[in-house]
C-alpha positions as CSV (number, residue, x, y, z in Angstrom):
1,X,58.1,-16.0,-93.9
2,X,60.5,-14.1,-91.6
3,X,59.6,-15.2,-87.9
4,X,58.2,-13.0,-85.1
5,X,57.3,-10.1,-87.6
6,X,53.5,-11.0,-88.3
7,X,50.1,-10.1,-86.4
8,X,48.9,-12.8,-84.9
9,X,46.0,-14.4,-87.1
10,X,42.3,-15.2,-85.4
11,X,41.0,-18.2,-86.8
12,X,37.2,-17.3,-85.4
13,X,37.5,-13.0,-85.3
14,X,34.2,-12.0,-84.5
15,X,32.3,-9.4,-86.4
16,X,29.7,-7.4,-84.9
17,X,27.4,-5.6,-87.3
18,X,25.0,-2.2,-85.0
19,X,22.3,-3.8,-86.3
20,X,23.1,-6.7,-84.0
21,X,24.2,-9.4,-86.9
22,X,27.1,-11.7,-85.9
23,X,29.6,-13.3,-87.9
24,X,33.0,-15.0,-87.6
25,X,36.0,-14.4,-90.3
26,X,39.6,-15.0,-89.9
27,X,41.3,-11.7,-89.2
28,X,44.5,-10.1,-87.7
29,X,41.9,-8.4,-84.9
30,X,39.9,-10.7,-82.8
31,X,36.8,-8.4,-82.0
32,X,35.3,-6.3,-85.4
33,X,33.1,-3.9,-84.7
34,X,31.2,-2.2,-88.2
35,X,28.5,0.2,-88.8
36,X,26.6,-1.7,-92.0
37,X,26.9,-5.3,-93.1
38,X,25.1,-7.8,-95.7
39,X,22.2,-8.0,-93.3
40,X,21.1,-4.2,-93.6
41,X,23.4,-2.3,-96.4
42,X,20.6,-1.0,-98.7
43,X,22.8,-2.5,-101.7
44,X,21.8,-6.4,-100.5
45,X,18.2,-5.6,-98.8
46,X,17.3,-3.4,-101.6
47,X,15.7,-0.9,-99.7
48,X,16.8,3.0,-99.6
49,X,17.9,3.8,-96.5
50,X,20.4,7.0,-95.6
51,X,22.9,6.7,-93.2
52,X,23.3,10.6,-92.4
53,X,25.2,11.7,-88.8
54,X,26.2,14.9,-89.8
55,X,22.6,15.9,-91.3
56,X,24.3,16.5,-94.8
57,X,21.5,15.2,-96.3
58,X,19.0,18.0,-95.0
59,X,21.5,20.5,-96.1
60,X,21.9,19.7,-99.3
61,X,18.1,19.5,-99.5
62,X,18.2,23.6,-98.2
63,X,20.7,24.1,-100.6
64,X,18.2,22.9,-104.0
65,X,15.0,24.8,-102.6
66,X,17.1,27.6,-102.3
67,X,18.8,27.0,-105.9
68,X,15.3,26.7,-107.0
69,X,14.1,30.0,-105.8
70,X,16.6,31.7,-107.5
71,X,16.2,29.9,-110.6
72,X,12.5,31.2,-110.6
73,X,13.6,34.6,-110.0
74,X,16.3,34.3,-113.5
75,X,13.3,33.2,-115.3
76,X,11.0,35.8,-114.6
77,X,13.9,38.5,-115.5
78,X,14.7,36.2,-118.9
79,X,11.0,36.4,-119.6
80,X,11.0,40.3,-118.6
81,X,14.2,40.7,-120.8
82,X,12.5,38.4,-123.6
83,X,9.1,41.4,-123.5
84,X,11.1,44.3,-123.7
85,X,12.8,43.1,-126.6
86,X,9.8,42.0,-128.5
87,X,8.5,45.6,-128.3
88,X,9.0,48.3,-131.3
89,X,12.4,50.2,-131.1
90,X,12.0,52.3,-133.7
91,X,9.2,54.6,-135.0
92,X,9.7,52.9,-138.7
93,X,9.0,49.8,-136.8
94,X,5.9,50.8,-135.2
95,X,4.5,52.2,-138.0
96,X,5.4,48.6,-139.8
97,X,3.3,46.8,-136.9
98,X,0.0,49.4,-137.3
99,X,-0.6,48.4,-141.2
């Protein structure tokens, strides 16, 4: 190893999880600080949880109700389409229907 060209190493670097877990690890920083750790990731605890900031999660729920509306709608003009079509076109063919 060249000399005087490497981080210095932290033996104890201590990890500080927001939900207020602690841990020590050997690290090139000496103070961690992280947002989700073994103690409450959902992935370990098993529970769902969402970490949304930026309210994506609401927006993407706007986004299917209004995706759903207009899939409603494109049924309604399939099923319109889907009547007219049934009907008679010609005068032969209503005449075939009566007997």
């Amino acid at each position: 190893m060249k000399t005087a060209i490497h981080p210095k190493y932290f033996e104890s670097a201590q990890v500080i999880c927001v939900c207020g877990n602690k841990f020590t690890i050997g690290s090139t920083k000496e103070l961690i600080h992280v947002e989700l750790c073994n103690k409450c990731h959902p992935f370990y605890t098993g529970e769902q949880r969402f970490v949304d900031s930026a309210s994506k999660i609401q927006k993407f729920q706007q986004k299917q109700e209004v995706a759903k509306k207009y899939e409603t709608l494109r049924e309604k003009k399939h099923e319109e389409i889907k009547k007219k079509q049934e009907a008679p076109k010609t005068l032969r063919e209503m005449l075939m229907a009566i007997k």
